[in-house]
C-alpha positions as CSV (number, residue, x, y, z in Angstrom):
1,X,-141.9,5.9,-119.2
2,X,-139.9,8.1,-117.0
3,X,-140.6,11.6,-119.3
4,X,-144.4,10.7,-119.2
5,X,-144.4,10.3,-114.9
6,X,-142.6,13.5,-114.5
7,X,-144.8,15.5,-117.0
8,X,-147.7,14.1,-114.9
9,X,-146.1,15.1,-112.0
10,X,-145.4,18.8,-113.1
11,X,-148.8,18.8,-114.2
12,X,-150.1,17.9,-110.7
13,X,-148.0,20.4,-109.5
14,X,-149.3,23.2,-111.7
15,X,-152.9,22.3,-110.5
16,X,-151.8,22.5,-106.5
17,X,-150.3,26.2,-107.2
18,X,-153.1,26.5,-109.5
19,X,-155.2,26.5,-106.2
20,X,-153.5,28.5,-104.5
21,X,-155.1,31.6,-105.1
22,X,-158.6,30.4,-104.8
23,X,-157.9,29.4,-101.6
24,X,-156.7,32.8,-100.4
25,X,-160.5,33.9,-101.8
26,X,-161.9,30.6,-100.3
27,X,-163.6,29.8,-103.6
28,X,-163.6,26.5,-105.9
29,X,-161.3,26.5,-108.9
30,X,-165.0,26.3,-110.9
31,X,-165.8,29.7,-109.2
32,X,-167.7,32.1,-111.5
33,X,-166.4,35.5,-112.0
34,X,-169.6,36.7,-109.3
35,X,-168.6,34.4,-106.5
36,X,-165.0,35.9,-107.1
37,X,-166.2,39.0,-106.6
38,X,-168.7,38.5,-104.0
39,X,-165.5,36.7,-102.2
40,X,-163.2,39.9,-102.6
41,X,-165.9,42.4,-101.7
42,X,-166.1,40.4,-98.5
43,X,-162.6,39.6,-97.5
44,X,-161.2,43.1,-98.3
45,X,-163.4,44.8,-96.1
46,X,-162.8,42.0,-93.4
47,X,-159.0,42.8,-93.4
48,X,-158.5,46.2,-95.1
49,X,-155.6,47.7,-93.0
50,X,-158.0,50.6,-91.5
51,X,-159.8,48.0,-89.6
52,X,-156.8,46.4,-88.5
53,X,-154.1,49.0,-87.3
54,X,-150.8,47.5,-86.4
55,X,-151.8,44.2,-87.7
56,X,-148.9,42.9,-89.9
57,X,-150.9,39.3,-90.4
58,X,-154.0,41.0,-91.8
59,X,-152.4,43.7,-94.0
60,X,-149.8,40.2,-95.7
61,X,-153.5,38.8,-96.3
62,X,-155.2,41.9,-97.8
63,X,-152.0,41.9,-99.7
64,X,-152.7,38.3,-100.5
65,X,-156.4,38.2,-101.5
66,X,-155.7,41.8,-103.7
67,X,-153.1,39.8,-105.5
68,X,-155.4,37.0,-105.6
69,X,-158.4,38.9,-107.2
70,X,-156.5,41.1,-109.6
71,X,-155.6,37.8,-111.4
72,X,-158.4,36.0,-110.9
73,X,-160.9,38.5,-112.2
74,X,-159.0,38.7,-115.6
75,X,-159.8,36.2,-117.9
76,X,-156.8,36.2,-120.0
77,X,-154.3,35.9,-116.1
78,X,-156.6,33.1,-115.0
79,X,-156.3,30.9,-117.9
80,X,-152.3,31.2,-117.3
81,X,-152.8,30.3,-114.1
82,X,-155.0,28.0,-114.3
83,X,-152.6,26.4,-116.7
84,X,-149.0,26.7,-115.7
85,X,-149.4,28.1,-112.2
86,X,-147.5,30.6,-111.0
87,X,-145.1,30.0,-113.4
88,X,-147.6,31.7,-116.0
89,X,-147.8,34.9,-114.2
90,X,-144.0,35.2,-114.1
91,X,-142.5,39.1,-114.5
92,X,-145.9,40.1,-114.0
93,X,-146.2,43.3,-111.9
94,X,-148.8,43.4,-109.4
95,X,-151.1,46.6,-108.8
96,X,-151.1,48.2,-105.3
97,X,-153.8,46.4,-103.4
98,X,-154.9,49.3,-102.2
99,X,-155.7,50.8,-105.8
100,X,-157.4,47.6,-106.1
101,X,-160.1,48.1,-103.8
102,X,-160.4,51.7,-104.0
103,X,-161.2,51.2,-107.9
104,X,-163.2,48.0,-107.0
105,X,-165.4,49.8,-105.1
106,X,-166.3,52.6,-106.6
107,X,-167.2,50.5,-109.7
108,X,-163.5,50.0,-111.7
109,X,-163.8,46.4,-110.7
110,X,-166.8,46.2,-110.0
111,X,-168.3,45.7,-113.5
112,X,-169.6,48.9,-114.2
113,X,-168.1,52.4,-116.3
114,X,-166.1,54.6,-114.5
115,X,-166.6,58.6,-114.9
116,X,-170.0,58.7,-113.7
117,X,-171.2,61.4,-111.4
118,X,-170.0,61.1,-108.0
119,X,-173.1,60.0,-105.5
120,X,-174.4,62.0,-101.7
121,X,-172.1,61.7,-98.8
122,X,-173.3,60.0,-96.3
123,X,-173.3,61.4,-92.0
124,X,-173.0,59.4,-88.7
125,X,-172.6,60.9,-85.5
126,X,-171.5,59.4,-82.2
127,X,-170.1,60.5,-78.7
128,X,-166.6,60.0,-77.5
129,X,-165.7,59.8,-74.0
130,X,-163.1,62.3,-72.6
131,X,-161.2,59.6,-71.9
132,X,-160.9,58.3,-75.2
133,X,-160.1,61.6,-76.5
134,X,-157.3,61.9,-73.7
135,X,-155.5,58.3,-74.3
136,X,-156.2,58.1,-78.5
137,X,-158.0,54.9,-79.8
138,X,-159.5,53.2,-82.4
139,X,-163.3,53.0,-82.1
140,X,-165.2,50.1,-83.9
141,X,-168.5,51.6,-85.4
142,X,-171.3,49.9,-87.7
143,X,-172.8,52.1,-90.2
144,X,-176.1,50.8,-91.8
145,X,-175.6,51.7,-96.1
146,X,-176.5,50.7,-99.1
147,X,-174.3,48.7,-101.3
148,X,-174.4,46.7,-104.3
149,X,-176.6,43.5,-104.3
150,X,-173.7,40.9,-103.5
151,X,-175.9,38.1,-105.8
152,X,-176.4,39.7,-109.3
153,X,-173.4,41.7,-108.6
154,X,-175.6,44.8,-109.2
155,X,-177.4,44.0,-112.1
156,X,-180.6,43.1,-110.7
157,X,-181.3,40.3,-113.0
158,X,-181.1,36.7,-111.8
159,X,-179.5,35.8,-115.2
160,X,-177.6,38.7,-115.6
161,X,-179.6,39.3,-118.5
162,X,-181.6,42.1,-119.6
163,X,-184.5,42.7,-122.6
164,X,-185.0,45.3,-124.7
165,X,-188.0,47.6,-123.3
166,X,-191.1,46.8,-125.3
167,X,-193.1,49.9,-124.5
168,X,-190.5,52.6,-125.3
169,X,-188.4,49.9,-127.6
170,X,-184.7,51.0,-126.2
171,X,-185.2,54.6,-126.4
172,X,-186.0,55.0,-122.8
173,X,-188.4,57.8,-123.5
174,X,-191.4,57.9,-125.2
175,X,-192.8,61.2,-127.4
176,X,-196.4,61.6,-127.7
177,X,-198.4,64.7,-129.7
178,X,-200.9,66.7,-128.5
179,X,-202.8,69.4,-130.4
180,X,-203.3,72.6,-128.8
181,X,-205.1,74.3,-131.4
182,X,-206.6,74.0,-135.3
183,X,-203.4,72.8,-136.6
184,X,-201.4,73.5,-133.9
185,X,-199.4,69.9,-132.3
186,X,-197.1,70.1,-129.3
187,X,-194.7,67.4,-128.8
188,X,-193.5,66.3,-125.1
189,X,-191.0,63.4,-124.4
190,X,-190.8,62.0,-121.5
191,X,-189.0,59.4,-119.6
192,X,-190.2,55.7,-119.9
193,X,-192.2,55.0,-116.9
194,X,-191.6,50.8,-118.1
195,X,-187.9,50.9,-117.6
196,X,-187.6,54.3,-116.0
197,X,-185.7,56.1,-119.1
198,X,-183.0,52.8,-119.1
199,X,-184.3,51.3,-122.4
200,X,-184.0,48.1,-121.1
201,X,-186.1,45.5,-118.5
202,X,-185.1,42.6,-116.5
203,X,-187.1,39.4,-117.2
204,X,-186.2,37.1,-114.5
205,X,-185.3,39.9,-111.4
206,X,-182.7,39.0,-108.6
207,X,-184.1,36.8,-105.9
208,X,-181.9,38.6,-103.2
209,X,-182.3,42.5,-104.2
210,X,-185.9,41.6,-106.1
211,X,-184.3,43.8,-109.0
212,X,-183.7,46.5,-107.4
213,X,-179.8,46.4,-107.6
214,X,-178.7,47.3,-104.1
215,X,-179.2,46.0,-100.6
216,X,-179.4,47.5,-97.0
217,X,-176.0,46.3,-95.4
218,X,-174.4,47.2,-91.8
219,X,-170.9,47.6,-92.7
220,X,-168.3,47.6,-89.6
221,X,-165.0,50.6,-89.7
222,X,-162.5,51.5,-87.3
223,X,-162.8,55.4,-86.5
224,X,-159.0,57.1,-85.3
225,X,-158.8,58.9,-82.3
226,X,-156.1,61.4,-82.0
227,X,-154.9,62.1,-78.6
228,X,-155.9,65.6,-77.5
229,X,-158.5,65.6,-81.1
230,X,-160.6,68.8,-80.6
231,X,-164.4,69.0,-78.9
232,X,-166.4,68.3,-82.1
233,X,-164.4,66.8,-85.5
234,X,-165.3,65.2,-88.8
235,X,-163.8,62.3,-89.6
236,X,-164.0,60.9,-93.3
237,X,-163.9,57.3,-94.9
238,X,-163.6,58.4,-98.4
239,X,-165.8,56.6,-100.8
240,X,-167.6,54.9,-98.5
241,X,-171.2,56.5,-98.3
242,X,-174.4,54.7,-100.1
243,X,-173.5,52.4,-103.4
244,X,-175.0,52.2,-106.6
245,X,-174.5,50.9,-110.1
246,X,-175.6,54.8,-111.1
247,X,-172.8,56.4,-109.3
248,X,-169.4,56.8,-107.8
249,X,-169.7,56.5,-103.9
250,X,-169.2,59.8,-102.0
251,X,-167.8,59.9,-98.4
252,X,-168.6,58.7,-94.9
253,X,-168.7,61.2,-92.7
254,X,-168.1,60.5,-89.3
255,X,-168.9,63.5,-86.6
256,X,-167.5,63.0,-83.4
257,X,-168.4,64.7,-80.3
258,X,-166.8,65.1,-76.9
259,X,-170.0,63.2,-74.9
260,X,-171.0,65.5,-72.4
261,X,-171.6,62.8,-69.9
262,X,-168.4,60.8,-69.9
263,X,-165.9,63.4,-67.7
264,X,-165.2,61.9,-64.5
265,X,-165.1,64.9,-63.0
266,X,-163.1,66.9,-65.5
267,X,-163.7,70.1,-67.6
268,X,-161.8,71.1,-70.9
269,X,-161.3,73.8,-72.3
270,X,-158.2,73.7,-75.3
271,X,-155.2,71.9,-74.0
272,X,-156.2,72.4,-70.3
273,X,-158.6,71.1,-67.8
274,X,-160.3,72.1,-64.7
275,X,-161.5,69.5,-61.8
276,X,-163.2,70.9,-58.2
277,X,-162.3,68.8,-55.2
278,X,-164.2,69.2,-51.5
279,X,-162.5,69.6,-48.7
280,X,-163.5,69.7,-45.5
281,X,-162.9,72.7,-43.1
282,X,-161.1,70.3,-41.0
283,X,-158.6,69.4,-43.6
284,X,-158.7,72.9,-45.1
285,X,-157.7,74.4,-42.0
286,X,-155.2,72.0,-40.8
287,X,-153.4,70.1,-43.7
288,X,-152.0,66.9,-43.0
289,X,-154.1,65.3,-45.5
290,X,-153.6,63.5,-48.8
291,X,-155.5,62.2,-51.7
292,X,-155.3,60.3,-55.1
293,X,-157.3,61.3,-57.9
294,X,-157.5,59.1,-61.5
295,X,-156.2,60.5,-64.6
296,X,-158.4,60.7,-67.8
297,X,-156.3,57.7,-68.7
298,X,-158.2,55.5,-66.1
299,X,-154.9,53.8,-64.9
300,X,-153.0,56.1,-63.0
301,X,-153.6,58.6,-60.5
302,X,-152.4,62.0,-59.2
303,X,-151.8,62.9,-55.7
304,X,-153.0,65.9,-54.3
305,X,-152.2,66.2,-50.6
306,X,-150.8,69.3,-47.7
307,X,-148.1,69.1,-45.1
308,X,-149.2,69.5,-41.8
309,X,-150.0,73.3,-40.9
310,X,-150.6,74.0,-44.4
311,X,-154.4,75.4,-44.8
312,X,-156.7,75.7,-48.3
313,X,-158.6,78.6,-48.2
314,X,-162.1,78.2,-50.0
315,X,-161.8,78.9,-54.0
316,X,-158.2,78.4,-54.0
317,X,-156.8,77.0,-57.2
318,X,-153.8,74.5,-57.5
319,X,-152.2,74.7,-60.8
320,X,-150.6,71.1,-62.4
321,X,-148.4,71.4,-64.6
322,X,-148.2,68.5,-68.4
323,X,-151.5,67.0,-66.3
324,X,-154.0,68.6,-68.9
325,X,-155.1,67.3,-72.5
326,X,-152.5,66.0,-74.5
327,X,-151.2,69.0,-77.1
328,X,-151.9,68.0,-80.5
329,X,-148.8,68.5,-83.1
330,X,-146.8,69.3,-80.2
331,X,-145.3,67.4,-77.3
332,X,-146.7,67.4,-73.9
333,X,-149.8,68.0,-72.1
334,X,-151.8,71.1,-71.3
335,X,-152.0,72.4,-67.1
336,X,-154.5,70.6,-64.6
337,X,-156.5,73.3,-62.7
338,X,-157.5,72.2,-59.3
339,X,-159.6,74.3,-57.5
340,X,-160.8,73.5,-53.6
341,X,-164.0,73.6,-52.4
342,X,-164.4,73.7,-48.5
343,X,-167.5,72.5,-46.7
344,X,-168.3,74.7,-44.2
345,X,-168.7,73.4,-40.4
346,X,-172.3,72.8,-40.0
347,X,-173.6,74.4,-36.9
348,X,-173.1,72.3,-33.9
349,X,-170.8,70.0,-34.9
350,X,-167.7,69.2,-33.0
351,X,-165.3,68.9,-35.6
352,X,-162.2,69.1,-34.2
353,X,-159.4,71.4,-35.2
């Protein structure tokens, strides 16, 4: 009958949108709620909008696979959809993605309680060129971390099961009586040296972490440059430090130094800088003479030259104006000081005048 082929085709039709949002995750429709997760953790950091500045494409998918994973993670929205599609998820109002992650990874979505005590920040330091600090740029960095074992989602147990403690029997401590004199007992608890005051073992440990609940992991983030940024600055990727199940991740620190190698030629000091250039006593004497020299920005140059009959005495400084550092919070650019350095005439040389 004609009701029964279009029923079958709006059921089809249901499981095609149905699969929609798997695919944004890249997992089957059969997916367990781990390999969700283990697909989110992996996506969002891939195209969280701090690794990709000014890429619209990448922040519509981190949109996307947020989206994706706040309704796939609930088991109450995934039957729905599941069911009637989008169609089941109709008037439903979608959490920032951004909230999303933030909670996902410091343990909201992640499966474990949230209000626990807030874990070490973690430091990195690196050297930026002066050119970098000059232009402003995004710098890609890898941090090695730890973070949550990806295959028992943190757990440690290959099941994701866990057994009472036999030794301390759930209590996670154990209390033992000593007598310290003719009637005299003294009674010490201590922690559980079994399950290490939990109360609880793991049977059948993770393959992957070996039950130990977190992996070593290099994890890649874009670090901002500021045009004109200071000599020495922190910059910090909140919540990003080591991961456990025991705690809420502190920060990333990320200490950036002007590297004292990488000049070309230049001194700083604030909003200025300060470059020598040699001259010889021909051309200080004389003039007539022109040269180009390359801005911090490595693509353009600045010309330095003297008319004819113009001399440099030795020491003399040349001031540039808007050819320093670029002001921060400001508009502009700092001075250029130039000073000239002239070669003396060796002795016996016939340079002419």
């Amino acid at each position: 009958m004609i009701w029964q082929w279009w029923l079958s085709l709006l059921y089809a039709l249901a499981v095609v949108v149905a699969g929609d949002l798997y695919e944004v995750l890249g997992v089957s429709k059969r997916a367990t709620d781990r390999e969700i997760k283990k697909a989110y953790r992996a996506l969002s950091r891939q195209y969280h909008p701090d690794k990709n500045p000014g890429n619209e494409d990448a922040h519509n998918k981190f949109i996307e696979i947020g989206n994706a994973y706040e309704v796939l993670s609930d088991k109450e929205q995934r039957a729905k959809y599941d069911r009637y599609g989008e169609a089941g998820l109709k008037g439903q109002h979608h959490q920032d993605p951004m909230d999303i992650f933030s909670h996902f990874f410091s343990g909201g979505f992640g499966g474990f309680n949230r209000g626990r005590q807030r874990g070490p920040d973690a430091t990195t330091e690196m050297y930026v060129s002066l050119s970098d600090i000059y232009k402003g740029r995004v710098i890609e960095i890898n941090v090695d971390l730890q973070g949550i074992c990806d295959e028992c989602d943190g757990s440690g147990s290959a099941d994701g099961k866990t057994d009472t403690c036999p030794k301390c029997r759930g209590q996670g401590s154990i209390l033992t009586e000593h007598q310290i004199a003719p009637g005299i007992v003294q009674r010490v608890q201590y922690p559980c040296d079994k399950c290490n005051g939990k109360g609880s073992v793991i049977a059948h440990p993770c393959k992957q972490c070996k039950g130990s609940r977190v992996m070593r992991e290099r994890r890649p983030y874009n670090v901002f440059i500021d045009a004109g940024a200071p000599r020495s600055w922190n910059y910090v990727l909140e919540g990003e430090a080591d991961q456990s199940p025991d705690w809420q991740a502190g920060d990333l620190i990320v200490h950036l130094t002007q590297s004292p190698k990488d000049h070309y030629g230049y001194r700083r000091r604030g909003a200025n800088l300060f470059r020598k250039e040699m001259l010889s006593s021909k051309q200080a004497q004389n003039g007539g003479w022109q040269r180009e020299i390359t801005r911090l920005d490595l693509d353009s140059t600045i010309t330095l030259s003297r008319k004819k009959g113009v001399s440099v005495q030795n020491g003399e400084i040349e001031v540039i104006e808007d050819e320093g550092m670029p002001i921060q919070n400001g508009s502009g650019h700092g001075k250029l000081y130039i000073e000239y350095v002239v070669i003396p005439q060796h002795s016996g040389s016939h340079d002419e005048l």
